[in-house]
PDB file of N, CA, C and O in Angstrom:
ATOM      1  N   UNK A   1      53.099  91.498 111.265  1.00  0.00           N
ATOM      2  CA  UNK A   1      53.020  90.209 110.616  1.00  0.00           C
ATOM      3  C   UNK A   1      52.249  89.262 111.520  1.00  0.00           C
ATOM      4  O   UNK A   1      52.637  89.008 112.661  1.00  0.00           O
ATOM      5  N   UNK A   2      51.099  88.722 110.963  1.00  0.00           N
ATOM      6  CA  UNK A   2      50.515  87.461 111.872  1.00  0.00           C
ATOM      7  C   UNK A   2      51.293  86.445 112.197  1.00  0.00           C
ATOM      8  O   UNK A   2      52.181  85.994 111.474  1.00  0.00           O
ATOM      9  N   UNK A   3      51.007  86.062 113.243  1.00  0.00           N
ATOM     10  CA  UNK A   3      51.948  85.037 114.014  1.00  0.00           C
ATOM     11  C   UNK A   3      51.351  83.580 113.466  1.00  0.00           C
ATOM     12  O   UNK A   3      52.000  82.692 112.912  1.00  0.00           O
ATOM     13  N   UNK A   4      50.759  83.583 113.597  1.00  0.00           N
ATOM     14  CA  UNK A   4      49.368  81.919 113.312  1.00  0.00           C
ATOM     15  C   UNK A   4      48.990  82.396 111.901  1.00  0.00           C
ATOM     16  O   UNK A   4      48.167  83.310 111.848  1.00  0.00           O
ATOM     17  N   UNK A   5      49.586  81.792 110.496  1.00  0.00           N
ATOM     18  CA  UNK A   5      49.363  81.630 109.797  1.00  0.00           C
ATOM     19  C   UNK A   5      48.854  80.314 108.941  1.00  0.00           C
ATOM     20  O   UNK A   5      49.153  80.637 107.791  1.00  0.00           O
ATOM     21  N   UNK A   6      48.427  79.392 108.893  1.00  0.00           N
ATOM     22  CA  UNK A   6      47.819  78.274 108.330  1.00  0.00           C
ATOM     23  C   UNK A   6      48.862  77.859 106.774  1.00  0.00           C
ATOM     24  O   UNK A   6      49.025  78.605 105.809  1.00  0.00           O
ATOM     25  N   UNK A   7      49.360  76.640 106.938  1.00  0.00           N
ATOM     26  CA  UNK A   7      49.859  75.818 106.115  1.00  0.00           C
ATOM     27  C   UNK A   7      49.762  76.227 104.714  1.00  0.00           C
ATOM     28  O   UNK A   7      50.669  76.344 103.889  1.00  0.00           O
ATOM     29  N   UNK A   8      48.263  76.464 104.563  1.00  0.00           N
ATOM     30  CA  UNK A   8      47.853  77.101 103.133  1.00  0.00           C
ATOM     31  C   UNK A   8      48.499  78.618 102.868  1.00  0.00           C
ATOM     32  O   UNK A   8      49.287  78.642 101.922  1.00  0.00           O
ATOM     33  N   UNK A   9      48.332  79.627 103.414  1.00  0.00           N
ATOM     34  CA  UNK A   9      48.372  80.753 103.709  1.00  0.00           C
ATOM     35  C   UNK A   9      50.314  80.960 103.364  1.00  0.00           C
ATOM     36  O   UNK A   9      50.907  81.533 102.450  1.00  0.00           O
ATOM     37  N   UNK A  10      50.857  80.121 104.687  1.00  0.00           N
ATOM     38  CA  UNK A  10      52.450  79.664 104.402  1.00  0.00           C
ATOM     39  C   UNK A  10      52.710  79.773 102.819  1.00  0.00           C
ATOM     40  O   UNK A  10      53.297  80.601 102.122  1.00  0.00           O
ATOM     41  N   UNK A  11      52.165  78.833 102.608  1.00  0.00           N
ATOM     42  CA  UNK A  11      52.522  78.229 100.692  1.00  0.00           C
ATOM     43  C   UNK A  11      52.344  79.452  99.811  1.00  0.00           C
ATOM     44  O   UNK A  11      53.231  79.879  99.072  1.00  0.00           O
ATOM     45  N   UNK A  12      51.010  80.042  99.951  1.00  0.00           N
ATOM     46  CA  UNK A  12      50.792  80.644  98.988  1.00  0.00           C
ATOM     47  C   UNK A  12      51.867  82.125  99.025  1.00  0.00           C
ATOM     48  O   UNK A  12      52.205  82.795  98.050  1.00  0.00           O
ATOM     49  N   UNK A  13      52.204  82.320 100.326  1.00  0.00           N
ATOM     50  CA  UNK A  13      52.959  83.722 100.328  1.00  0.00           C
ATOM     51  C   UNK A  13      54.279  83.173 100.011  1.00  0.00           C
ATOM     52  O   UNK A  13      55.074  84.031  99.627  1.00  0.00           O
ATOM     53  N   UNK A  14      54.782  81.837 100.074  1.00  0.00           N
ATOM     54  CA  UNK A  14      56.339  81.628  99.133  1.00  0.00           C
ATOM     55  C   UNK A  14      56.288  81.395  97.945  1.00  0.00           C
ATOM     56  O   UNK A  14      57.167  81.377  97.084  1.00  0.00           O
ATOM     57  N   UNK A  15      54.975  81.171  97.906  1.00  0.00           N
ATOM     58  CA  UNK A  15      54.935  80.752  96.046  1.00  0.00           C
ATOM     59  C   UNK A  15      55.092  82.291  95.398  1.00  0.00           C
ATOM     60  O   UNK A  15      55.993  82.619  94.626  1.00  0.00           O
ATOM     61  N   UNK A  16      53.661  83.455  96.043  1.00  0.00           N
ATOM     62  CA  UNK A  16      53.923  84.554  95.515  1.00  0.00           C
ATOM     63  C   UNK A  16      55.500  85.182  95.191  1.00  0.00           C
ATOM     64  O   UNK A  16      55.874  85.610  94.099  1.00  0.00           O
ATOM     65  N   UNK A  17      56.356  85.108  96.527  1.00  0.00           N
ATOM     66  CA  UNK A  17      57.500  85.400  96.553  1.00  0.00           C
ATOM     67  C   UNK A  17      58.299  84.826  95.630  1.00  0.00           C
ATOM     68  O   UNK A  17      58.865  85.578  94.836  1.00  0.00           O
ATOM     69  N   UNK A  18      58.532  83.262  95.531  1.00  0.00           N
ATOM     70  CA  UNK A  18      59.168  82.841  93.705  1.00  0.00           C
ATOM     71  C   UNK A  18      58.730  83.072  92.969  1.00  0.00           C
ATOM     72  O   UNK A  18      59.403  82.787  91.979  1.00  0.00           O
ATOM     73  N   UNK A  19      57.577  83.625  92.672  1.00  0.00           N
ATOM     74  CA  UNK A  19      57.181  83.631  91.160  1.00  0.00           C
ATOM     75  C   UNK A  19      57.943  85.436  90.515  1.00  0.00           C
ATOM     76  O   UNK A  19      58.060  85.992  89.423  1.00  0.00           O
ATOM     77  N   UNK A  20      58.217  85.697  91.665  1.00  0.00           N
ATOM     78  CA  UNK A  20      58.482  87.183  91.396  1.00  0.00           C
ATOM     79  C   UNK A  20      59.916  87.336  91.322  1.00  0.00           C
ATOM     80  O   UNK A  20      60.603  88.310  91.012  1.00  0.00           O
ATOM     81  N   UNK A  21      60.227  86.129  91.683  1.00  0.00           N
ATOM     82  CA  UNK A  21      62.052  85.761  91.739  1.00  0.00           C
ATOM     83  C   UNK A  21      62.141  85.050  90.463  1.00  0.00           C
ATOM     84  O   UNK A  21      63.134  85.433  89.845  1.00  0.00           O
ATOM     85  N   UNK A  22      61.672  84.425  90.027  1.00  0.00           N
ATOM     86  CA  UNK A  22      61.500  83.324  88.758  1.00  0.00           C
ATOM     87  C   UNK A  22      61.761  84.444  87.364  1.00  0.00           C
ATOM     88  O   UNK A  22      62.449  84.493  86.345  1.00  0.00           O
ATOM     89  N   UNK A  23      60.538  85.413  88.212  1.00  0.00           N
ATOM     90  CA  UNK A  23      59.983  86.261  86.417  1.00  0.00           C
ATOM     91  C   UNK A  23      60.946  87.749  86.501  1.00  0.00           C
ATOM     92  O   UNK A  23      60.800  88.625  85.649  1.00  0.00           O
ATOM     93  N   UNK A  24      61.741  87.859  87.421  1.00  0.00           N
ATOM     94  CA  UNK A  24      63.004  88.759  86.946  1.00  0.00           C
ATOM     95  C   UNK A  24      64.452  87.803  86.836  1.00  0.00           C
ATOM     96  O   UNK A  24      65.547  88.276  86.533  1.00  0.00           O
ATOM     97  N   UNK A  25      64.213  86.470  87.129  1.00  0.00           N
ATOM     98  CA  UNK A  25      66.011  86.328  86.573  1.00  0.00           C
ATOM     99  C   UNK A  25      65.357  85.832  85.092  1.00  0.00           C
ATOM    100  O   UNK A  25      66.173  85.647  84.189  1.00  0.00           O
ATOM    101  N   UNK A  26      63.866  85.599  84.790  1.00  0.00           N
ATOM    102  CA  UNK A  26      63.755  84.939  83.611  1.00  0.00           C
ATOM    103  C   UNK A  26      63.858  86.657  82.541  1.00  0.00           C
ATOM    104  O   UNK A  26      64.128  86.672  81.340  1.00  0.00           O
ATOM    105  N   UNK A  27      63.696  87.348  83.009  1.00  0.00           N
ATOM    106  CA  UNK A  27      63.622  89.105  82.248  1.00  0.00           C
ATOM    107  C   UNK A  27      65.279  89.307  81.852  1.00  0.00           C
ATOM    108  O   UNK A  27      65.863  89.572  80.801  1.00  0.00           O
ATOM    109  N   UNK A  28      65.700  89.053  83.191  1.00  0.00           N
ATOM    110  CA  UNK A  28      67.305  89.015  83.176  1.00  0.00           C
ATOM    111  C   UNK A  28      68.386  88.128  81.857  1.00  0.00           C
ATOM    112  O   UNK A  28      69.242  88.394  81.013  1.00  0.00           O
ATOM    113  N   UNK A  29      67.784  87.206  82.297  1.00  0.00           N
ATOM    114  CA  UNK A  29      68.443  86.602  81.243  1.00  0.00           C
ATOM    115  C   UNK A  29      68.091  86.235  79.518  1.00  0.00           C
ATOM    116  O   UNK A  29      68.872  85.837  78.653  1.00  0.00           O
ATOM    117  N   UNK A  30      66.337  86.596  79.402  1.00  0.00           N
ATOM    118  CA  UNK A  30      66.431  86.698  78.023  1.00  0.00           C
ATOM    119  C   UNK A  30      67.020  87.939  77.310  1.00  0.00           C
ATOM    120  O   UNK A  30      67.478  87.867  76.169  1.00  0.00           O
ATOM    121  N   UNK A  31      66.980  89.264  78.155  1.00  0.00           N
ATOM    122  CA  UNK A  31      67.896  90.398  78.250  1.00  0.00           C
ATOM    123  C   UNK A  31      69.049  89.936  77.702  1.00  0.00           C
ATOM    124  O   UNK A  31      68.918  89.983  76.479  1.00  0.00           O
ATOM    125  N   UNK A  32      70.022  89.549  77.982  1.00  0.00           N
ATOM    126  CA  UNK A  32      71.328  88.921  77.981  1.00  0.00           C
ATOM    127  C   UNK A  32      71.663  87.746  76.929  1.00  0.00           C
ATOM    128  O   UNK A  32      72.780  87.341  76.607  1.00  0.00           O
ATOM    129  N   UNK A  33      70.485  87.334  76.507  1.00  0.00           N
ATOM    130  CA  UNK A  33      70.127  86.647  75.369  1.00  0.00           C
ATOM    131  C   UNK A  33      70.468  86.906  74.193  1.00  0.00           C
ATOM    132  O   UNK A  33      71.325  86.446  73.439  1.00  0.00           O
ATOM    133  N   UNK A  34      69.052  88.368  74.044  1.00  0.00           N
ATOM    134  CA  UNK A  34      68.525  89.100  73.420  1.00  0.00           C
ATOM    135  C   UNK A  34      70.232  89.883  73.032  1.00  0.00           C
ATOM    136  O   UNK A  34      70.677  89.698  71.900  1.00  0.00           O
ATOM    137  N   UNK A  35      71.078  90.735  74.069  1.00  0.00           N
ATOM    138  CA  UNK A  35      72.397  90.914  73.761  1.00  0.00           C
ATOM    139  C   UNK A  35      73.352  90.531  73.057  1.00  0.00           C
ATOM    140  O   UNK A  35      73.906  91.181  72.171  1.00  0.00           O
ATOM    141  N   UNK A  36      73.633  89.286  73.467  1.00  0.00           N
ATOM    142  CA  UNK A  36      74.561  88.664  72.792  1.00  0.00           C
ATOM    143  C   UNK A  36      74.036  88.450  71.165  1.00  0.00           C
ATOM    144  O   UNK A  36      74.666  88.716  70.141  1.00  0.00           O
ATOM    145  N   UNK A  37      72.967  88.005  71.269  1.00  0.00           N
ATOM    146  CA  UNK A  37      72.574  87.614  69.404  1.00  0.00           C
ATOM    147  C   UNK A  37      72.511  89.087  69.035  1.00  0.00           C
ATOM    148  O   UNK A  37      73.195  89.195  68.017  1.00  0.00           O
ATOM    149  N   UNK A  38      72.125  90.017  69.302  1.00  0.00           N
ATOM    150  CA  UNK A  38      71.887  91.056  68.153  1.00  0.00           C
ATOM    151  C   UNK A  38      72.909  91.932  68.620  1.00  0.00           C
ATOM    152  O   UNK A  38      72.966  92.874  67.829  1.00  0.00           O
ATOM    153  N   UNK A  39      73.624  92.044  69.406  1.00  0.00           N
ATOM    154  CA  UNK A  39      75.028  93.029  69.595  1.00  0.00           C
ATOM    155  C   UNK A  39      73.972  94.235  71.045  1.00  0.00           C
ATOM    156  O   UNK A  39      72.826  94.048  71.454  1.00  0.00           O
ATOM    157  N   UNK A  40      74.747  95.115  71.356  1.00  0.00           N
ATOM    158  CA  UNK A  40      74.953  96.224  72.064  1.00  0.00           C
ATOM    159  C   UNK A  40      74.689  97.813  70.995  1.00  0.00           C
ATOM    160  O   UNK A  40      75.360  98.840  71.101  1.00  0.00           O
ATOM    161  N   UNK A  41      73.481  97.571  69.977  1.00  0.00           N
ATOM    162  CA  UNK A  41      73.307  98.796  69.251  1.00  0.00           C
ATOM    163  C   UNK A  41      74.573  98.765  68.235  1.00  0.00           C
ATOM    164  O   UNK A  41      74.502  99.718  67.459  1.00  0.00           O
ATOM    165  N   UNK A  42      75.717  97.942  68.013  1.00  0.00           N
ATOM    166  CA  UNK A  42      76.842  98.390  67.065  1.00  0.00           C
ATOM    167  C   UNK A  42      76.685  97.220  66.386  1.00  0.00           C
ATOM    168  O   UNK A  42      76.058  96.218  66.733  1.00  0.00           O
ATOM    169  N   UNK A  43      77.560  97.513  64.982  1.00  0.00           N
ATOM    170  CA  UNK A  43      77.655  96.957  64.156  1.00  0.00           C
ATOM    171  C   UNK A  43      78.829  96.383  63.806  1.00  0.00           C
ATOM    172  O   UNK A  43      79.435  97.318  63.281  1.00  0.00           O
ATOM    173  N   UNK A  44      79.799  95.066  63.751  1.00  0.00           N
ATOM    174  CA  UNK A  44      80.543  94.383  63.952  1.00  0.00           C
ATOM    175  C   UNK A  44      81.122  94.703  63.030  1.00  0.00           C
ATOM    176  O   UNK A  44      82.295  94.956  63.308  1.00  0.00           O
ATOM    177  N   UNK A  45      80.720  94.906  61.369  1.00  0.00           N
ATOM    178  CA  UNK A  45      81.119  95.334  60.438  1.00  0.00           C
ATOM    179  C   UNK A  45      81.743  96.762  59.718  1.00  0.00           C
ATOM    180  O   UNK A  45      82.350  96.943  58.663  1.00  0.00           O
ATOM    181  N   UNK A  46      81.188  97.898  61.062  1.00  0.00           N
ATOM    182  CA  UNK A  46      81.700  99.165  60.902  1.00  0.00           C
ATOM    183  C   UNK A  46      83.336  99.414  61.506  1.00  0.00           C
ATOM    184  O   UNK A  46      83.747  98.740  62.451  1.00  0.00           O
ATOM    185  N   UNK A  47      84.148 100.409  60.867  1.00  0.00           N
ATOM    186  CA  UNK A  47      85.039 100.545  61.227  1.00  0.00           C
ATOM    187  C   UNK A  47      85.343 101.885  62.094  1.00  0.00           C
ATOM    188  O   UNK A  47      85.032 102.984  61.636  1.00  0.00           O
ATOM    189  N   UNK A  48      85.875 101.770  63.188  1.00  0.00           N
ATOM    190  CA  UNK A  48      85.760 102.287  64.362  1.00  0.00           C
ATOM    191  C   UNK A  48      86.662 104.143  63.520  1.00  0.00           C
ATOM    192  O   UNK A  48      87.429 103.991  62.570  1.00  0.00           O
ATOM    193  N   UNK A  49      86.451 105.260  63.926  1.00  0.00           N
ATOM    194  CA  UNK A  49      87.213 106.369  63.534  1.00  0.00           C
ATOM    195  C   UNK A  49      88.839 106.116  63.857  1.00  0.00           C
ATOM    196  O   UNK A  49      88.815 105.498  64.922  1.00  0.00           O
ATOM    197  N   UNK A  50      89.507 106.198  63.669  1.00  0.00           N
ATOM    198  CA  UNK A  50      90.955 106.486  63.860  1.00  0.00           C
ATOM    199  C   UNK A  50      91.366 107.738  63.514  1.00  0.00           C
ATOM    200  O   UNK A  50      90.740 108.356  62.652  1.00  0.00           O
ATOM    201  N   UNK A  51      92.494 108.296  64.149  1.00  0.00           N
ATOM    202  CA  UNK A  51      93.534 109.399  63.773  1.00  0.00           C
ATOM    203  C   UNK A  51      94.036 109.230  62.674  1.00  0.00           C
ATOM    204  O   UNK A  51      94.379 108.123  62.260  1.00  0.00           O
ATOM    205  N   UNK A  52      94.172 110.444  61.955  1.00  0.00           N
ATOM    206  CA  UNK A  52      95.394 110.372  61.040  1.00  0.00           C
ATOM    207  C   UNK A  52      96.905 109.620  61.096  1.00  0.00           C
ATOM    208  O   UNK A  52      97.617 109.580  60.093  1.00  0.00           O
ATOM    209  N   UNK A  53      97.340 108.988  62.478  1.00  0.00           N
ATOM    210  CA  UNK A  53      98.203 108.364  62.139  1.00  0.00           C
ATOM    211  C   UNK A  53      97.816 106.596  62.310  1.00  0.00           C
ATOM    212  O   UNK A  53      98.053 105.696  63.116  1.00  0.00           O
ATOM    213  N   UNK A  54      97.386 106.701  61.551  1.00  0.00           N
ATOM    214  CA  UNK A  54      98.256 104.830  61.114  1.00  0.00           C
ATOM    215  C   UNK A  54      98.951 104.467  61.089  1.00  0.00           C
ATOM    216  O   UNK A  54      99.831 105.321  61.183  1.00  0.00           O
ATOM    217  N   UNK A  55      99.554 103.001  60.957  1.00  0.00           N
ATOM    218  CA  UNK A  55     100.635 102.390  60.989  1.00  0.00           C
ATOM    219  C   UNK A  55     100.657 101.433  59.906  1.00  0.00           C
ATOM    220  O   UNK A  55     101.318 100.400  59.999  1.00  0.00           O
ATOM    221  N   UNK A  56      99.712 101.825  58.497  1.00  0.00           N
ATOM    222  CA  UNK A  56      99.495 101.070  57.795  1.00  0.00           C
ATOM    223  C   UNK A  56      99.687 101.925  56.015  1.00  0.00           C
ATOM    224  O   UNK A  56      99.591 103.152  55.985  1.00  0.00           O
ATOM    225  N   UNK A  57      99.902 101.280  54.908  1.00  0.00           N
ATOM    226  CA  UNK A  57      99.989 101.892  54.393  1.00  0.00           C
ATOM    227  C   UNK A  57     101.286 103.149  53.765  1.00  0.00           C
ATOM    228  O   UNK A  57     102.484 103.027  54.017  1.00  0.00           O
ATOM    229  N   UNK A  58     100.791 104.102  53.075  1.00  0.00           N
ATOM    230  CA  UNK A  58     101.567 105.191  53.112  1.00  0.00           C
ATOM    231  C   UNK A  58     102.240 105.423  54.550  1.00  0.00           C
ATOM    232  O   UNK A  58     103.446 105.667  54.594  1.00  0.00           O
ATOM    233  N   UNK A  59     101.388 105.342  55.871  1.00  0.00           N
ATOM    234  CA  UNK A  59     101.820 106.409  56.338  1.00  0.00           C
ATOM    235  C   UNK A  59     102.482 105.383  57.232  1.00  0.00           C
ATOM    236  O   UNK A  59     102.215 105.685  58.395  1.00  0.00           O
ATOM    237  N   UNK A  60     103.169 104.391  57.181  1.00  0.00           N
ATOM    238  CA  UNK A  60     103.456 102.924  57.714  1.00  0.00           C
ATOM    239  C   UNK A  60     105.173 103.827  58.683  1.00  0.00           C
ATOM    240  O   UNK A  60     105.323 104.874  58.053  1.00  0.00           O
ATOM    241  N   UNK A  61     105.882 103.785  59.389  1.00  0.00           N
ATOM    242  CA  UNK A  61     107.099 103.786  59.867  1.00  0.00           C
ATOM    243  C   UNK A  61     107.893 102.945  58.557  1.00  0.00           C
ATOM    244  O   UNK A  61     107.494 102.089  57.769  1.00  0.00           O
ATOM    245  N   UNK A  62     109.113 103.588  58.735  1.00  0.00           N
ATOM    246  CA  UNK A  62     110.228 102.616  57.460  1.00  0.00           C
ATOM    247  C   UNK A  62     110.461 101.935  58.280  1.00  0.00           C
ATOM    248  O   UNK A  62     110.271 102.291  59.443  1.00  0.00           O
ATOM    249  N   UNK A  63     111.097 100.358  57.882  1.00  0.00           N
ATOM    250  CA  UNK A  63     111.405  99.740  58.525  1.00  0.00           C
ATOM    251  C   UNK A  63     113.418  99.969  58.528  1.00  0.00           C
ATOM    252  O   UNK A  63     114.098 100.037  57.505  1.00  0.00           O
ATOM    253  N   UNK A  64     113.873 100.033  59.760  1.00  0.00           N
ATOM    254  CA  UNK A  64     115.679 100.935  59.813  1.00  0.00           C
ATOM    255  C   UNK A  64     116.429  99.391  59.779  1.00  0.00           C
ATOM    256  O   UNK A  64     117.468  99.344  59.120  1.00  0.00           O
ATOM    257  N   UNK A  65     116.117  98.519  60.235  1.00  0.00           N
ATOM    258  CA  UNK A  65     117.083  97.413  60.303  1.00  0.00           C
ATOM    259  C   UNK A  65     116.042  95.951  59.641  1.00  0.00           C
ATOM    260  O   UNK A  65     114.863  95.627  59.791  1.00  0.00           O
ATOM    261  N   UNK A  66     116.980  95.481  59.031  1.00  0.00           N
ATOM    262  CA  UNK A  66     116.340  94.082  58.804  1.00  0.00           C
ATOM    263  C   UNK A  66     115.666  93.459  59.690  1.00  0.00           C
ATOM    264  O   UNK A  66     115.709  93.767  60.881  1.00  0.00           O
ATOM    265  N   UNK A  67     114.873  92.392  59.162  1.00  0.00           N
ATOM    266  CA  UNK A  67     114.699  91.353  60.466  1.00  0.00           C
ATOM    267  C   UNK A  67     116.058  90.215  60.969  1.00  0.00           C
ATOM    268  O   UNK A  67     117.160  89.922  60.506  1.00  0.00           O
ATOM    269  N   UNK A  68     115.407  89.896  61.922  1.00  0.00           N
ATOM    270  CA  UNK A  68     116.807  89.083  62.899  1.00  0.00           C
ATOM    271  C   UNK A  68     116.873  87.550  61.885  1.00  0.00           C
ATOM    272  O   UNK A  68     115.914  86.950  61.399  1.00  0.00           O
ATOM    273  N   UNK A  69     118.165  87.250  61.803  1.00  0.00           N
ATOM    274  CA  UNK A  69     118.232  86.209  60.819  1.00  0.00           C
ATOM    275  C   UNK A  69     118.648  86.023  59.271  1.00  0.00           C
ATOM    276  O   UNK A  69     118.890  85.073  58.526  1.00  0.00           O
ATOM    277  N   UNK A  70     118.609  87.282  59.189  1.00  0.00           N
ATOM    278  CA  UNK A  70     118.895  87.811  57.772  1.00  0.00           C
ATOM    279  C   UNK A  70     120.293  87.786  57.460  1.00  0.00           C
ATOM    280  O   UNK A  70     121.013  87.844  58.457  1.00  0.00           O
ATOM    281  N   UNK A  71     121.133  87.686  55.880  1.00  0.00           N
ATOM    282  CA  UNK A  71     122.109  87.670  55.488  1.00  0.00           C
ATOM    283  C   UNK A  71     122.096  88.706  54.736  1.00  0.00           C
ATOM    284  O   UNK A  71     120.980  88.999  54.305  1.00  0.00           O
ATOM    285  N   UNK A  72     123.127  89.501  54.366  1.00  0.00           N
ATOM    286  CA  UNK A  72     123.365  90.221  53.487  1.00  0.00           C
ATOM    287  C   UNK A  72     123.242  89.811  52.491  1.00  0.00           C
ATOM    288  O   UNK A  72     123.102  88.591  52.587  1.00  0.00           O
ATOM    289  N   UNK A  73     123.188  90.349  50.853  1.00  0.00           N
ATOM    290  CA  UNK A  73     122.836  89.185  49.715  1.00  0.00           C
ATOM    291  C   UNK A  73     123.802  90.445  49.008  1.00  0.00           C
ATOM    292  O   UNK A  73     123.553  91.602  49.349  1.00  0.00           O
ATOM    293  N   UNK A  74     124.612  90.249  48.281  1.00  0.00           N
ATOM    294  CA  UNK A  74     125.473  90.878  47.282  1.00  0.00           C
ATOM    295  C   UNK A  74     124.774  91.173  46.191  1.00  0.00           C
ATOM    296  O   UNK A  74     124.528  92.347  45.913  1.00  0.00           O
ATOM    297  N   UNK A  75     124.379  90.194  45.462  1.00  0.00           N
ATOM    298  CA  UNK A  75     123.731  90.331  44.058  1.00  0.00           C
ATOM    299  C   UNK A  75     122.815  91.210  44.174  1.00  0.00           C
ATOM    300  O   UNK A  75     123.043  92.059  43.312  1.00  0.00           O
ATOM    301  N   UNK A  76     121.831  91.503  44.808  1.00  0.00           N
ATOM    302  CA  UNK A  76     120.331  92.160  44.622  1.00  0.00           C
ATOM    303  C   UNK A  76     120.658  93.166  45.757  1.00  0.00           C
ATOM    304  O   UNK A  76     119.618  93.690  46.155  1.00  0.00           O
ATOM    305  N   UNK A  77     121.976  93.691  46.534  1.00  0.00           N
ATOM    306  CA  UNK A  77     122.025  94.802  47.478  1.00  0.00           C
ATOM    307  C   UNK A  77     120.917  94.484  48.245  1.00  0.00           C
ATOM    308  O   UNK A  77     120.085  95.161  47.642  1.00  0.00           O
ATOM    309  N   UNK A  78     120.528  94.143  48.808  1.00  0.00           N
ATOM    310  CA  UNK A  78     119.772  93.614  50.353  1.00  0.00           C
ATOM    311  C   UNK A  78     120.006  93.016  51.222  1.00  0.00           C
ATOM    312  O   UNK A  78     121.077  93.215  51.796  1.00  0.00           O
ATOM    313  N   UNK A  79     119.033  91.950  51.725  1.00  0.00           N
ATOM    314  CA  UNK A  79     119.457  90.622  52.620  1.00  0.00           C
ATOM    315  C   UNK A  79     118.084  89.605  52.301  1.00  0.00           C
ATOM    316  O   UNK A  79     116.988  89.972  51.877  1.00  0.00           O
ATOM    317  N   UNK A  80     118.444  88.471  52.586  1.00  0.00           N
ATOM    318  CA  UNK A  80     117.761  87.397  52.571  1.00  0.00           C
ATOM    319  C   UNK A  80     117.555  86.790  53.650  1.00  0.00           C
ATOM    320  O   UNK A  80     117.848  87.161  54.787  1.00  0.00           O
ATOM    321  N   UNK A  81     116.893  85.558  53.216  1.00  0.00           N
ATOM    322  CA  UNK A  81     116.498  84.832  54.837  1.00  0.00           C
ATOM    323  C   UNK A  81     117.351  83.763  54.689  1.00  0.00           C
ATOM    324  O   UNK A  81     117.753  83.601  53.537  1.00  0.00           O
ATOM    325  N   UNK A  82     117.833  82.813  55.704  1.00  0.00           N
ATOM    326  CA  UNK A  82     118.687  81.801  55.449  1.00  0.00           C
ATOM    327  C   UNK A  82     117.989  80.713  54.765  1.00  0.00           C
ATOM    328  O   UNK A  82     116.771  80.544  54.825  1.00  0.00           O
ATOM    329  N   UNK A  83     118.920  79.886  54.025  1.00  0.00           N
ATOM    330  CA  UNK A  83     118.719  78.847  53.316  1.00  0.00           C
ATOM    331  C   UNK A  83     116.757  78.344  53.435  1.00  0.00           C
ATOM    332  O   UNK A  83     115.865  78.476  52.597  1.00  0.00           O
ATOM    333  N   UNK A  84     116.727  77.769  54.842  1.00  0.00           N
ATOM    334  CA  UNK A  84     115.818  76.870  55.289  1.00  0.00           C
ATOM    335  C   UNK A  84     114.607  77.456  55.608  1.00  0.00           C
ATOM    336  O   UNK A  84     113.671  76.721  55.924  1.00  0.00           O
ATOM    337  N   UNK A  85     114.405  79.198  55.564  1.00  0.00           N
ATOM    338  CA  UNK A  85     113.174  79.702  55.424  1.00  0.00           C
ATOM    339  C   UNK A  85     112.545  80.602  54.251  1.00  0.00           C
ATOM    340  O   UNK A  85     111.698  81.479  54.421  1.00  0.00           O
ATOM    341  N   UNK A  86     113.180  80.179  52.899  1.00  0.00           N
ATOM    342  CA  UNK A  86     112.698  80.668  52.303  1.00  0.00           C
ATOM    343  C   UNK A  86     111.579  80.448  51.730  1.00  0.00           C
ATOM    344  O   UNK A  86     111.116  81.275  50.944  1.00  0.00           O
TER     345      UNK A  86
END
């Protein structure tokens, strides 16, 4: 590396050096731009594969106990909710 470089000479080798710093965070971040608006190749609207077991539907678990809060109800053999949340 020359030792005695001239004022001009100075400038122009830091300018070279930012411009090369400038034009990859500017790559970088329209990248990241470019990402966020159009997704990662997927489609927001597709539904991902699942197993045969669900938890929805037919194949749902019974539910074994009421929910908490509930009264027994005579007339209709069930339970209800109290007065104030129906």
């Amino acid at each position: 590396m020359p030792q005695n470089l001239s004022r001009d000479e100075e400038r122009r080798g830091t300018r070279n050096i930012m411009m090369w710093g400038v034009a990859i965070v500017a790559i970088v971040f329209v990248a990241l731009i470019a990402i966020f608006f159009f997704g990662a190749g997927g489609s927001s609207n597709t539904k991902p594969e699942t197993s045969g077991q669900e938890n929805y539907g037919t194949n749902a678990p019974l539910e074994t106990a009421p929910p908490a809060g509930t009264k027994n109800d005579e007339t209709n053999g069930g339970t209800k909710l109290p007065e104030g949340q129906q």
